[in-house]
C-alpha positions, 0 to 999 in steps of 0.5 A, spaced: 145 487 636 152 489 635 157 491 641 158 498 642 165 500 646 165 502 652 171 507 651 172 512 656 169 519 655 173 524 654 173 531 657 179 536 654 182 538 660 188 545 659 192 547 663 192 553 667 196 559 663 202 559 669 203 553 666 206 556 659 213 553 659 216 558 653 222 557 651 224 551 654 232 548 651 231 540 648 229 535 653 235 531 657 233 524 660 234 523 667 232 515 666 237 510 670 240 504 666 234 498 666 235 494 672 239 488 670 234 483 672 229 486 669 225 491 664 226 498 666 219 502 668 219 506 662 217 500 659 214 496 663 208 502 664 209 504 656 212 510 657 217 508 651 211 508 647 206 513 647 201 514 644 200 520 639 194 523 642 198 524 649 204 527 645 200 532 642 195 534 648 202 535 651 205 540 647 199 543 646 198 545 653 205 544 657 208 548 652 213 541 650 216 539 644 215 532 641 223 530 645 221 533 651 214 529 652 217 523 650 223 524 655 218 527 660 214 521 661 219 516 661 223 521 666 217 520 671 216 512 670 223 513 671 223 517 678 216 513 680 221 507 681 226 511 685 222 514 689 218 508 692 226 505 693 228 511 698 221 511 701 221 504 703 230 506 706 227 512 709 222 510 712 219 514 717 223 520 717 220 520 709 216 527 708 215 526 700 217 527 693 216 529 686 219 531 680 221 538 676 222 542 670 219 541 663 222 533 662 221 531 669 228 531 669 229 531 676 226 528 682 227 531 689 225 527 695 225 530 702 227 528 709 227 529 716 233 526 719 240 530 715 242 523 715 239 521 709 242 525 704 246 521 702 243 515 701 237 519 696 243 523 692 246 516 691 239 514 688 240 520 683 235 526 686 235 532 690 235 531 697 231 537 701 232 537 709 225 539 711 222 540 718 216 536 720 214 529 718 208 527 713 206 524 718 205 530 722 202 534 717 196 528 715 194 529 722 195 536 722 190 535 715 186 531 719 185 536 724 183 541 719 178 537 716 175 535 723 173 542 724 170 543 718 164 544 718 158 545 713 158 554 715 166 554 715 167 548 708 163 554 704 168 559 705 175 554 705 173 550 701 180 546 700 186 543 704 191 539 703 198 536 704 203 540 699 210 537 699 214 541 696 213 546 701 212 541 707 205 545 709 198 544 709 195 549 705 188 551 707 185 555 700 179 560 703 176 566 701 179 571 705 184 570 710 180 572 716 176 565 714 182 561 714 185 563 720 178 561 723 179 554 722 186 553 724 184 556 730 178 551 731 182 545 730 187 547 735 193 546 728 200 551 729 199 556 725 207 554 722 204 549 719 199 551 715 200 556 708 193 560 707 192 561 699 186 566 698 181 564 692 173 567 691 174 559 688 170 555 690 170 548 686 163 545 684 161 538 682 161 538 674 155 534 673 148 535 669 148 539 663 145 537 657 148 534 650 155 531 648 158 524 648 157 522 654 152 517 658 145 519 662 142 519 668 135 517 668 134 522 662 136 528 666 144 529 668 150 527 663 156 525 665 163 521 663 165 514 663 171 514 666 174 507 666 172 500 663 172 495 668 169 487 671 168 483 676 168 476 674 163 475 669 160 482 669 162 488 665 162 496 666 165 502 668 167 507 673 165 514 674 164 519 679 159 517 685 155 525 685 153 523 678 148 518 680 145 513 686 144 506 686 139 503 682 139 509 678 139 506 670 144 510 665 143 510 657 150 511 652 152 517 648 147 514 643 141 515 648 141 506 648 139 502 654 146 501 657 146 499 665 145 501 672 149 504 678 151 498 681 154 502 687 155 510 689 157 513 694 158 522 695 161 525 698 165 522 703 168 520 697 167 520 689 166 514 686 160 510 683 161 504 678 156 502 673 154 494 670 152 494 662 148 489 659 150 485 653 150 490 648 155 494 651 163 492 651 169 494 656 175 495 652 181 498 655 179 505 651 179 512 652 177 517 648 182 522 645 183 528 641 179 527 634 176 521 637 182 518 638 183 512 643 189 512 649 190 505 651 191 504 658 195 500 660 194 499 668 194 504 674 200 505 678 199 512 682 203 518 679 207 522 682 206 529 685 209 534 679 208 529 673 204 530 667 196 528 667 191 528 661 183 528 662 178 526 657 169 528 658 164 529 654 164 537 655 171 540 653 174 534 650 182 531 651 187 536 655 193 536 659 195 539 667 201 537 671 199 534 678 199 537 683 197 534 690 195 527 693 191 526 698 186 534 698 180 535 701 174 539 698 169 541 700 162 541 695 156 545 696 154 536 697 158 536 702 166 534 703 169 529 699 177 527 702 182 523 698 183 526 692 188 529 687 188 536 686 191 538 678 192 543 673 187 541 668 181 544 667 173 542 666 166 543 666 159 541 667 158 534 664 166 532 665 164 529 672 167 522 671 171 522 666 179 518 665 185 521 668 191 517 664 198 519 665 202 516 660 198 509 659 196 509 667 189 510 669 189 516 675 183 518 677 175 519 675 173 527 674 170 528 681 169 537 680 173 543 680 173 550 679 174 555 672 173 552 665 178 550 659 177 558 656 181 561 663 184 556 665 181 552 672 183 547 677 180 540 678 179 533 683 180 526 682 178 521 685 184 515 685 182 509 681 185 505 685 181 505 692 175 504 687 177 499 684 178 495 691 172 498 695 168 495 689 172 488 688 173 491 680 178 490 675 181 495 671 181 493 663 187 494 660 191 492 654 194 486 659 187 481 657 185 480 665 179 477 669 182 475 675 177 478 681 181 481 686 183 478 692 185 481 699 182 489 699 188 494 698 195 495 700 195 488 705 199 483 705 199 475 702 201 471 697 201 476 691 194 476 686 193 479 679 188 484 680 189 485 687 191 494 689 197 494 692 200 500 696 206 503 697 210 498 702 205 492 702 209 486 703 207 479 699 211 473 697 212 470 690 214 463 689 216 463 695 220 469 695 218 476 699 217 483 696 215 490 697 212 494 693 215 500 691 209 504 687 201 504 688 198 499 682 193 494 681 197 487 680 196 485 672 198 479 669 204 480 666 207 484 673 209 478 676 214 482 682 220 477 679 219 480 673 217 487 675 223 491 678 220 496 677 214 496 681 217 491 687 222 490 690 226 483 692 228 483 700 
């Protein structure tokens, strides 16, 4: 039987009005020179060579000309290495970064101690003297989350750290509501910012027809991302959309795999393992059944530009909103997710998050849909594919299986996740890392300045 491809199901995703940028003068570029030992990060991510349908979904629905999509992307491959650089300089007085205006032309980088604005001017961004400590507000986070309970999770169903006005924000339906949980978790009320919403997000699953793939003949959902282990082909999705031991067919109704693992909520996330009639291919559908090809899975900066495909609304863009959020589902609370502009509906769980050529996330749930406008979740890619040992399939050829689970130390390995700060040795040489990623190939740290740096 010939193969059928395992593309990444596309769920069109819009971003909400308020993100209309009307009238905008051409993009500027904010790209440092390329480093002298190396590719710049525009092109060691391909972000220099995007692929049409990005393009197009950009200036559809971030209001973009084709200069500005094109600067923007390389603007925020860019401001990913710089911001990982002066996060490893500051260290602990660190309190976050993200990037602005409609080419990502500027990265502003926030810190505790005044001392450090000029190191982050000298690295060409902002620098924005804040008062309290990422740290800090995780903890306060943390805190609000354990107070949460099944009664109050209905009616604050969101919190999350926000960066850019250095609070944590506890979206609820009423203020009454939210000043009940700050209360309970013992939290100072300065810390937390309350966004009244009648919002309350849904795990987008189990609705009939489309391209998508099927759970035990009864609920649809998207592939997220192609990926192995070993030997062994598959792809990741969202873990509400099916348990362990659940059978999948594909978009054609043919036999195509079984869940493998799933866990929800807690957490979002789920892989499947195909048969031999199935193939993984680097592949995410886009618009007019298109295909992006992803080109690896370094983590996004707060600010930057994301596009989302599913098998219900198709291929759209959003910006990044916050990392790290919690959402609280009728199921119950899924932490560490990624909160974004774009939208979706029922049947989209699951699907890719691409920005630029790099894999973000699965579809996790959200509230709206794509004729209004909406808010979604993402579980990363990149804590999944170390839970599981897989390796993401890219346009790199790799089938290595990874090693030491995410962000420790060692000898550096394709295939193994890397956060932020992780130390490794390369032929004899220490590096750290300066973006979250599952190590390719071909991203040897001597050869990547643009994701490690030489101690």
């Amino acid at each position: 039987m010939p193969n059928r491809h395992i593309g990444a199901a596309c769920a069109a995703m819009t971003a909400f009005g308020a993100l209309a940028l009307t009238g905008l003068p051409e993009a500027t570029a904010a790209t440092p020179p390329a480093p002298a030992d190396g590719p710049s990060a525009a092109r060691t991510l391909g972000a220099d060579s995007p692929s049409t349908a990005v393009l197009r979904a950009m200036q559809r629905d971030l209001r973009l000309t084709e200069r500005q999509a094109r600067v923007r992307l390389e603007n925020e491959a860019e401001a990913g290495t710089r911001a990982g650089r002066l996060q490893l300089a500051l260290g602990k007085h660190f309190a976050g970064a993200w990037v602005k205006g409609p080419a990502s032309a500027d990265l502003t980088v926030a810190t505790t101690d005044a001392a450090d604005v000029p190191i982050i001017e000298a690295d060409g961004a902002q620098a924005v003297v804040v008062r309290t400590g990422l740290d800090d507000l995780r903890a306060a986070k943390a805190r609000l989350d354990g107070a949460t309970t099944a009664a109050t999770a209905r009616e604050a169903p969101v919190r999350y750290v926000d960066v850019r006005t250095n609070r944590v924000t506890v979206q609820a339906t009423s203020r009454t509501a939210a000043d009940a949980l700050v209360a309970a978790a013992g939290v100072d009320s300065e810390l937390v910012d309350v966004k009244v919403s009648a919002d309350r997000p849904r795990a987008l699953h189990d609705v009939r027809g489309g391209d998508a793939y099927y759970i035990e003949e009864t609920a649809r959902c998207s592939v997220g991302f192609a990926v192995t282990r070993a030997e062994q082909q598959g792809f990741a999705s969202a873990g509400h959309c099916g348990k362990a031991g659940e059978k999948t067919a594909g978009f054609n109704k043919v036999a195509q795999g079984v869940f493998e693992a799933s866990v929800f909520p807690g957490q979002d996330m789920s892989w499947v393992a195909v048969n031999s009639d199935w193939s993984a291919t680097p592949d995410v559908k886009a618009e007019g059944d298109t295909n992006v090809q992803v080109g690896g899975s370094v983590k996004a900066l707060v600010g930057a530009a994301i596009c989302r495909s599913g098998s219900t609304t198709g291929w759209h863009c959003g910006t990044v909103e916050q990392h790290e959020t919690s959402v609280s589902y009728a199921e119950g609370t899924v932490d560490g997710v990624t909160r974004t502009t774009v939208c979706a509906e029922p049947g989209d769980s699951g699907g890719p998050y691409l920005s630029g050529t790099q894999a973000q996330g699965v579809t996790s749930g959200g509230s709206g849909d794509c004729t209004t406008g909406g808010t979604t979740f993402y579980q990363p890619i990149n804590p999944l594919l170390s839970t599981y040992g897989l390796v993401l399939k890219t346009t790199a050829a790799q089938t290595e299986t990874p090693g030491t689970p995410v962000g420790q130390s060692g000898t550096w390995s394709s295939g193994r996740v890397y956060d932020t700060g992780a130390r490794v040795t390369y032929d004899g040489v220490t590096y750290l890392c300066l973006q979250g990623h599952q190590a390719q190939g071909a991203w040897q740290p001597a050869a990547t300045p643009a994701l490690w740096q030489r101690v």
